[in-house]
Each structure stands twice: as C-alpha cells, then as structure tokens.
C-alpha positions as CSV (number, residue, x, y, z in Angstrom):
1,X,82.5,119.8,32.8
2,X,83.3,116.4,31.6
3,X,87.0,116.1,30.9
4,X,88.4,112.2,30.1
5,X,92.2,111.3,28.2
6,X,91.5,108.4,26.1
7,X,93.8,105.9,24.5
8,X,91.7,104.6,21.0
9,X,93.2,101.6,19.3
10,X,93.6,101.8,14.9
11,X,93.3,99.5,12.8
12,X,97.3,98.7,12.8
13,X,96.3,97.6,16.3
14,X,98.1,100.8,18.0
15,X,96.9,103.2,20.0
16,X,96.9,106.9,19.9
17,X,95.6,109.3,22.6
18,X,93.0,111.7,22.3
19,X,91.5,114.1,25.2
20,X,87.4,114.0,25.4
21,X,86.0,117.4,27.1
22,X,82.9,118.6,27.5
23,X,81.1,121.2,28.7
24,X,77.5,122.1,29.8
25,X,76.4,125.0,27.2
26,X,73.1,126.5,28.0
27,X,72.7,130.1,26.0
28,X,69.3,132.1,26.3
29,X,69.5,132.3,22.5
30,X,69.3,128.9,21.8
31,X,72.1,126.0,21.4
32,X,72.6,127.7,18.3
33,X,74.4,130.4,19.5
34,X,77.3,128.1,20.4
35,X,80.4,129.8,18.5
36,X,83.5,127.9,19.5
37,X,85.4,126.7,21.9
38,X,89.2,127.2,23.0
39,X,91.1,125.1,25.2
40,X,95.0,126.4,26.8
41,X,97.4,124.6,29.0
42,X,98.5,127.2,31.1
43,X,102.2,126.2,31.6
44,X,103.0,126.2,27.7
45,X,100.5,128.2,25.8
46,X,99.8,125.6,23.7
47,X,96.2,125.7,22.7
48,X,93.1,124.1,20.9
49,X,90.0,126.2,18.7
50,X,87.1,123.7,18.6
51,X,84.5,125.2,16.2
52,X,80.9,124.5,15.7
53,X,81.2,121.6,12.9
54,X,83.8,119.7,14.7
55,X,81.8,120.0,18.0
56,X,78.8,118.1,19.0
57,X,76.5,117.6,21.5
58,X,75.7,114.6,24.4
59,X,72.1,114.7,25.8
60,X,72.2,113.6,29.6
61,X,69.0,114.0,30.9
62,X,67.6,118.0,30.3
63,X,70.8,119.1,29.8
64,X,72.9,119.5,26.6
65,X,76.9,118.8,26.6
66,X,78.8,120.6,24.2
67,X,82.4,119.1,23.1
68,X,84.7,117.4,21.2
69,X,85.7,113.5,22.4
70,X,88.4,113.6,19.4
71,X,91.5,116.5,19.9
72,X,95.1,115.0,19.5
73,X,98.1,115.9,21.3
74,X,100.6,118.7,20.1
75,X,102.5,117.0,17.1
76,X,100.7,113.8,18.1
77,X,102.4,113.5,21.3
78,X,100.9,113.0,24.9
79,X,98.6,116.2,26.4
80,X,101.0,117.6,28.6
81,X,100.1,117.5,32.5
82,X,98.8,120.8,34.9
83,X,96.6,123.3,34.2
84,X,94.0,124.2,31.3
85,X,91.4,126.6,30.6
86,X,88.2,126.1,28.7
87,X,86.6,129.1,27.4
88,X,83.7,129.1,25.6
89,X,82.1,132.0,23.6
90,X,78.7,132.4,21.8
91,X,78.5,134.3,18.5
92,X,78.0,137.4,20.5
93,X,81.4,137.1,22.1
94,X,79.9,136.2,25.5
95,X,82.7,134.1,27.3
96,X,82.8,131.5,30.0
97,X,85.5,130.0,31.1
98,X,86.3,126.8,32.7
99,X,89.8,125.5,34.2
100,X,90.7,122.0,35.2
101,X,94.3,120.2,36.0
102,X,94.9,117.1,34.0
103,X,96.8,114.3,35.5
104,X,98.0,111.7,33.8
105,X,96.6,108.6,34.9
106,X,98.8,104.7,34.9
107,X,97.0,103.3,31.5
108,X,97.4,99.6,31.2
109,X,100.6,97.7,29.2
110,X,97.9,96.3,27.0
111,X,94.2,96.5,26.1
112,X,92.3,96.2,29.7
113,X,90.4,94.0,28.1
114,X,89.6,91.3,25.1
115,X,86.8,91.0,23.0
116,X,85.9,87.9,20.8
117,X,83.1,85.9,19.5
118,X,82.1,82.3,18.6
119,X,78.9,80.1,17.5
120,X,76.7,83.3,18.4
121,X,77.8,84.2,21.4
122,X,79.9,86.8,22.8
123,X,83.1,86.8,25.5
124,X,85.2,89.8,27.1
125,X,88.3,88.6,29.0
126,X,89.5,91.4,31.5
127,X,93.4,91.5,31.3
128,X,95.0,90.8,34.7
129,X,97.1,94.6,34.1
130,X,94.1,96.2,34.1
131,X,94.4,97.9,37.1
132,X,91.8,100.1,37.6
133,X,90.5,100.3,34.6
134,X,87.0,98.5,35.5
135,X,84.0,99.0,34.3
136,X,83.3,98.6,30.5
137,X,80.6,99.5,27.5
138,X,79.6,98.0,24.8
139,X,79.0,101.2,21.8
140,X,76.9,99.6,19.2
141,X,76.3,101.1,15.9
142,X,74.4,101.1,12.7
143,X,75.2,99.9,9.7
144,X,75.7,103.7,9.0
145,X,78.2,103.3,11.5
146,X,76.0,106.0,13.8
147,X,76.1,105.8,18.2
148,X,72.4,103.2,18.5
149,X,73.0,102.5,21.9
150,X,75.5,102.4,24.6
151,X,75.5,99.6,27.3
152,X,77.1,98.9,30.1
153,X,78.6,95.2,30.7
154,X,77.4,94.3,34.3
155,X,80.3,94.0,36.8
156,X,80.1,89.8,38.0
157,X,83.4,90.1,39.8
158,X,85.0,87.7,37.5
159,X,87.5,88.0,35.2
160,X,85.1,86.5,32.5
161,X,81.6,87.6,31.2
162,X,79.8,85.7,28.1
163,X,76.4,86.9,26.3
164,X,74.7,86.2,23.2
165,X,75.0,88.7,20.2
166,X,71.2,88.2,19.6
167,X,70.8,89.6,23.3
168,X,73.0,92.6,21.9
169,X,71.4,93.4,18.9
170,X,67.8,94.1,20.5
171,X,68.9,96.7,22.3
172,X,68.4,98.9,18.5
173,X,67.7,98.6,15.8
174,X,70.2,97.7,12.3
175,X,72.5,96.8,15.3
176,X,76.0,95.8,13.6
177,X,79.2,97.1,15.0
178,X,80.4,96.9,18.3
179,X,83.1,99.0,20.0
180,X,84.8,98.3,23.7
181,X,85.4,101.1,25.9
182,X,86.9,100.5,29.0
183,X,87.1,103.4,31.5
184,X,88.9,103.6,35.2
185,X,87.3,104.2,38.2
186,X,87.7,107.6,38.5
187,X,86.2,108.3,34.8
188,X,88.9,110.3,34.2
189,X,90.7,108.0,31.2
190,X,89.9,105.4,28.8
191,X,90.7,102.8,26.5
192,X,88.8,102.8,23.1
193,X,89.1,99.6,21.0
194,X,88.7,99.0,17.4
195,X,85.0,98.4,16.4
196,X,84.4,94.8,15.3
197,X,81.4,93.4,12.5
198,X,79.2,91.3,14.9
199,X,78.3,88.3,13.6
C-alpha cells in the first residue's frame, strides 16, 4: 500500500492537510467488485468509510491502485500519529486488511519551493527550509482541469531550474494548468501547491 500525508495550499494561500492512501485491489470478479474502504487509528477509534464514488483508481504498470488522495483530518485538525488499519471489502463482504503506523514527518515553514514564470519561460526556486523535501513534479492538466501528464523536474543539484512552457505543454495535449508537488525523500509526505494558468 501506498500511504503519503500531504499539506495542499488554497487559494487564500493556506494550507490544509490531507492523507493520500492507497491500496493494491485485485478481485477475481473484476475491479468492479470494489465496495468500500474503511480506515481506523487504533489508539482512538476514530475512523474513515471511503466508498466507491469518492475512490478512484492509479494505473502503475499491470496493476490497479485503489484509494482516495483527498481524506481530512478529524474536525479539520492533523491525522493523529500510531497505528491504522485499512480494510477493504468487496460487495460480497470479502475483507482484507492492511495496517500501517503514521509518523509525522518535519514539513517545511514555507512552501519547499516557488514557482513563477516570465517572457515564456518557466523557473522553480527551492526554498533553503526545505529540508528534505527534494524531488518535485510538475501535474499538468487540461483545460477540463483533468491529470494529462505528470513530470518529474530533473534534480541539477542547484537551487535553481528554468525551462520553457512550450517544452511543458508537448508533453499532452490542451496542456493548461500546472500544479507543484513537492514530496520528501522518504515519499512518505508532501506539499501540494495551488495550480497556476500557464501562460
């Protein structure tokens, strides 16, 4: 499973944290079959019922990711630390369940990183309190504001890296949002920024 806590910037420029977590569904009745999802922390009870239409699925390679990317906090507060559960049923009532300990990781003062634009080209500025949250993507999306493609920014060891938005919008097609994500080493947390309108 594939379990990450995010911190996603609104529009007022504040964040708000969210927990991504997903797990590999693979039912011999077909994907489906897939009838929801409930996630516990252990220590307090409190839990999480992700059904079908608030799920949805990640392709990586054969194999089909079931999830959610969006679930808030209890009274929009931080996921407590320790122990959760994951169980996942189909619509026969056939359970499995996965557990995992959350630890909180050190998220950055600030955005890890700035993104801006000028005269067709493209900069992002890595913040020097960072830490080590290093390696980041560029989500690009429609004008439908639907996932086109997802690209990494190539690591130069530098603090800056500059491209051209033409370069970006080849890589699919109606190309006209972009969103930062920054994620640590560990790819175990996150920082999701604000899309921007490319120029």
């Amino acid at each position: 499973m594939n379990v990450q806590l995010l911190r996603v910037q609104e529009e007022s420029g504040n964040f708000t944290e969210r927990l991504s977590v997903f797990a590999f569904f693979d039912d011999p009745d077909g994907n489906a079959d897939f009838g929801e999802m409930e996630l516990t922390h252990s220590d307090t009870g409190l839990f999480w019922v992700i059904t079908p239409d608030e799920s949805f699925v990640r392709l990586r390679g054969q194999n089909r990711w079931t999830g959610v990317n969006n679930l808030a906090g209890p009274a929009g507060k931080q996921f407590p630390s320790g122990n959760y559960s994951l169980k996942i049923s189909d619509l026969a009532g056939n359970e499995d369940i996965y557990v995992f300990e959350l630890v909180r990781p050190v998220f950055p003062e600030s955005a890890p990183v700035a993104f801006s634009m000028s005269g067709g080209e493209w900069e992002l500025n890595m913040n020097p309190d960072a830490g080590d949250f290093v390696h980041t993507f560029f989500l690009l999306y429609n004008s439908g504001e639907e996932l086109v493609y997802s690209w990494r920014v190539p690591g130069t060891g530098q603090p800056q890296t500059r491209g051209t938005i033409s370069a970006l919008k080849t890589l699919g097609r109606d190309i006209t949002f972009l969103q930062c994500y920054t994620e640590n080493a560990a790819e175990t947390a996150g920082v999701l920024l604000t899309p921007v309108r490319l120029e």
